[in-house]
C-alpha distance (Angstrom), angle and dihedral (degrees) to the residues before:
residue distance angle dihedral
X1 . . .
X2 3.85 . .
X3 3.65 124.6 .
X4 3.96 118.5 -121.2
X5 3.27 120.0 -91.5
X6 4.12 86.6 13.1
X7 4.20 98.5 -179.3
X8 3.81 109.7 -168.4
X9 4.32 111.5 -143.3
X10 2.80 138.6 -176.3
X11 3.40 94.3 28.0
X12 4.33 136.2 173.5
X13 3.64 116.8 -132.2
X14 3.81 137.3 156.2
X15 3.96 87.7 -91.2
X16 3.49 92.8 54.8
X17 4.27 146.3 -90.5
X18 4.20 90.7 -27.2
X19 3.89 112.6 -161.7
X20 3.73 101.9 159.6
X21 4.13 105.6 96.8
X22 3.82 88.8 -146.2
X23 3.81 98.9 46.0
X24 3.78 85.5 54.8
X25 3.52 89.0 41.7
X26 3.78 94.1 50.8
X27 4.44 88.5 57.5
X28 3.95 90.1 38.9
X29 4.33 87.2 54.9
X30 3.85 85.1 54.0
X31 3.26 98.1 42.4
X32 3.93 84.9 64.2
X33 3.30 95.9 45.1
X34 4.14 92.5 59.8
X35 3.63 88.7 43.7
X36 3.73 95.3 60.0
X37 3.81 85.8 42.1
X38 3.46 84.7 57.1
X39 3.46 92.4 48.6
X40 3.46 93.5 47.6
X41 4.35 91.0 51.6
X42 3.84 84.0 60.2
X43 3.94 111.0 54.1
X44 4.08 79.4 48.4
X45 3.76 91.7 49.7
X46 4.27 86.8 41.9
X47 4.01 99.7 47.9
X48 3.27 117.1 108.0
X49 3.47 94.8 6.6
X50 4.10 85.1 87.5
X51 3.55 126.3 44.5
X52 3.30 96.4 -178.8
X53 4.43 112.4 119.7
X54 3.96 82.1 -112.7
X55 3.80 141.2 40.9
X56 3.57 135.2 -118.4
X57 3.66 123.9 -89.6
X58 3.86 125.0 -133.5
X59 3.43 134.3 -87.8
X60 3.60 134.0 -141.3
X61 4.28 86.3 -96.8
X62 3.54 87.6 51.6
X63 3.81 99.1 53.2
X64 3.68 90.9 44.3
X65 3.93 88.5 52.8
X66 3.83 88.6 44.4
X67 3.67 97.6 50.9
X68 4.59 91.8 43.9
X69 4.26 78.9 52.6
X70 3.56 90.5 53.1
X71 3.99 106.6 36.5
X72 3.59 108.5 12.6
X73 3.59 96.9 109.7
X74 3.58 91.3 51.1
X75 3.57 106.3 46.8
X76 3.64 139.4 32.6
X77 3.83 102.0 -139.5
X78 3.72 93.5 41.5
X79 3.93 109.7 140.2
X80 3.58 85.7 29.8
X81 4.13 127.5 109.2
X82 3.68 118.9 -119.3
X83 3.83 113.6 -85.4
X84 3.32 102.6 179.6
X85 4.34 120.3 74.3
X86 3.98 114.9 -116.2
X87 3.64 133.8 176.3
X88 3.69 87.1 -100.7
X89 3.63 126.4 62.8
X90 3.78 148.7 8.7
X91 3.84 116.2 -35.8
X92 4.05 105.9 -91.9
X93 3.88 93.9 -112.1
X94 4.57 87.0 50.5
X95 4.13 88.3 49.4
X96 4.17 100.8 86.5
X97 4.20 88.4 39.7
X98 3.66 86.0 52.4
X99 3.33 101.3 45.0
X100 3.96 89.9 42.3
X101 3.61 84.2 50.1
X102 3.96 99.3 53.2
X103 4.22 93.7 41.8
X104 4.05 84.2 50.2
X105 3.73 91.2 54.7
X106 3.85 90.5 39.7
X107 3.77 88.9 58.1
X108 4.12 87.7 46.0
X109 3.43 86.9 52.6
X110 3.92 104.8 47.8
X111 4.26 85.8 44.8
X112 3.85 81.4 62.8
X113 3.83 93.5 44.5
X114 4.09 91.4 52.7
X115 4.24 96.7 68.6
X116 3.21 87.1 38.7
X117 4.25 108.9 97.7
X118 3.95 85.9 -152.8
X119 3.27 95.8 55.3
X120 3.35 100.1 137.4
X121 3.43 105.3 26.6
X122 4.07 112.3 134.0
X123 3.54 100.0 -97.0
X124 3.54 95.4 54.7
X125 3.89 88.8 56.0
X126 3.30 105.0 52.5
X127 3.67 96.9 40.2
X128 4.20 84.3 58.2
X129 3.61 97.9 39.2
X130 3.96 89.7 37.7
X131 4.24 95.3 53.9
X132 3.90 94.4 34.0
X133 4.07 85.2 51.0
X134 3.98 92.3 50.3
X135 3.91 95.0 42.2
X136 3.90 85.8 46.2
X137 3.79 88.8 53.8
X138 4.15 94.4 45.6
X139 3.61 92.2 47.7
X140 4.22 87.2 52.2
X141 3.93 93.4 -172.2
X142 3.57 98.7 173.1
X143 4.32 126.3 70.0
X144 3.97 83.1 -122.7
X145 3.82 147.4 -25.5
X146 3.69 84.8 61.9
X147 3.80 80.2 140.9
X148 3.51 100.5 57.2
X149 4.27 84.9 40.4
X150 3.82 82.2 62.2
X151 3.34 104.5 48.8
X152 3.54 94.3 42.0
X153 4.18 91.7 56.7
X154 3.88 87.5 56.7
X155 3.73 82.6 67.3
X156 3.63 87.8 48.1
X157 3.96 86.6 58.5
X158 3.52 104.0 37.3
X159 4.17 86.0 48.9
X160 3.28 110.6 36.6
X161 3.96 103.0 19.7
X162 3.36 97.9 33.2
X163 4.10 97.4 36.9
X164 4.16 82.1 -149.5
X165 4.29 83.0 137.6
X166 3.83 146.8 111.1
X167 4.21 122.6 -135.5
X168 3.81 90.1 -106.9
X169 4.23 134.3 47.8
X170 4.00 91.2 -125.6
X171 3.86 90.0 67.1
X172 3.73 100.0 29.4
X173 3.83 112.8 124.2
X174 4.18 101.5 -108.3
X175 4.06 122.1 -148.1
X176 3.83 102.8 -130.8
X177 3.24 99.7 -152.0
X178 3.55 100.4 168.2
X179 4.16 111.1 30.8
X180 3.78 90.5 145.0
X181 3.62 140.8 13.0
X182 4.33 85.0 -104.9
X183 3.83 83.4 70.2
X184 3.49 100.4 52.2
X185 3.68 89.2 49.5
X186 3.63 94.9 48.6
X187 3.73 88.5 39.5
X188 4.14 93.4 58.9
X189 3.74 96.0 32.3
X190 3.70 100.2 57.5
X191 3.79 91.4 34.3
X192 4.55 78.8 61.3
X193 3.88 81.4 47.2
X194 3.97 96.0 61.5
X195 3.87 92.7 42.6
X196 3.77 81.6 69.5
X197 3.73 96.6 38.8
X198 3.22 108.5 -90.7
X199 3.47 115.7 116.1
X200 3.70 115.0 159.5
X201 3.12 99.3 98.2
X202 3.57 108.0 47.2
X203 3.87 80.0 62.1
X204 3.44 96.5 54.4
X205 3.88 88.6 55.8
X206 3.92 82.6 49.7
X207 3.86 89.5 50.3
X208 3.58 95.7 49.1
X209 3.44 92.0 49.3
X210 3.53 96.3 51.9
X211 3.58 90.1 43.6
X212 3.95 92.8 64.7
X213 4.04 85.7 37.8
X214 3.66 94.9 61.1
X215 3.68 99.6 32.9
X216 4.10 85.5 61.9
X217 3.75 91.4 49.5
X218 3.88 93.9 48.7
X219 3.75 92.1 56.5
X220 3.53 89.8 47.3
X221 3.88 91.0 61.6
């Protein structure tokens, strides 16, 4: 599991050996931004092609897609798994079962969610976005910005899953998952808590979040 406030320098990219935190920051930030473009391409492309109260979730494809969209023209291996072994993660030749593994129990899960006239109440959310985010981050698939990857599959959820969106990024709800530095520490110490089991409170974070996510797109109706 990452540490907070992980900062990754020097680093190699397509533009070069990058040392400067910010100017890697600066390609990271718009990395996001085309993944949640991305993102928002494929709940227009998936609408009205399901019925169904709630979207699809990803696939292995998809997240490799999503993260080429979002890094591609920073690093060479992007849409690629990690290859190499770290001290965080899944062993390279375990990360495509694992991730198979989580999007087949995402799927399981969301089946549930459809009979169920609560479906997408809060709770149930952040509790999916929450566990898929912390399995995501175990699993580490990616050499870096596994981070980033994460946070940008919650939009993936809440979006396309969830169908809590608008036709167009500008007025797409946003998860904020770092307003103030209380966040951050909340969101790395209860992410440590549900490497040893105990997730509760990572969910809570989740259900906060979601809280202040769908709050914002209610008044907006």
């Amino acid at each position: 599991m990452p540490s907070q406030k992980r900062q990754t320098e020097p680093i190699h990219t397509l533009h070069g050996l990058l040392s400067d935190y910010a100017e890697i920051k600066r390609h990271l930030l718009a990395g996001e931004l085309r993944g949640r473009r991305w993102i928002i391409d494929r709940a227009r492309e998936l609408y009205g092609l399901h019925r169904a109260a709630l979207g699809p979730v990803p696939d292995t494809y998809e997240l490799l897609d999503l993260h080429r969209a979002m890094f591609g023209e920073v690093f060479e291996w992007a849409g690629e798994t990690r290859t190499i072994v770290t001290n965080i993660g899944v062993p390279p030749e375990q990360i495509r079962i694992e991730l198979r593994k989580l999007f087949d129990d995402m799927a399981y899960r969301v089946e549930l969610l459809t009979s169920d006239k609560e479906a997408t109440n809060v709770r149930a959310m952040a509790e999916l976005i929450a566990d898929t985010h912390r399995r995501f981050q175990w699993i580490h698939p990616f050499q870096d910005t596994n981070g980033r990857t994460g946070r940008t599959l919650d939009h993936y959820l809440l979006w396309v899953t969830f169908r809590v969106t608008r036709d167009d990024l500008s007025s797409a709800p946003i998860i904020e998952h770092f307003t103030n530095e209380t966040d951050e520490v909340a969101y790395y110490s209860s992410l440590r808590d549900g490497d040893v089991g105990q997730a509760d409170a990572f969910r809570s974070y989740y259900r906060q979040k979601l809280l202040e996510v769908v709050a914002s797109f209610q008044v907006q109706d």
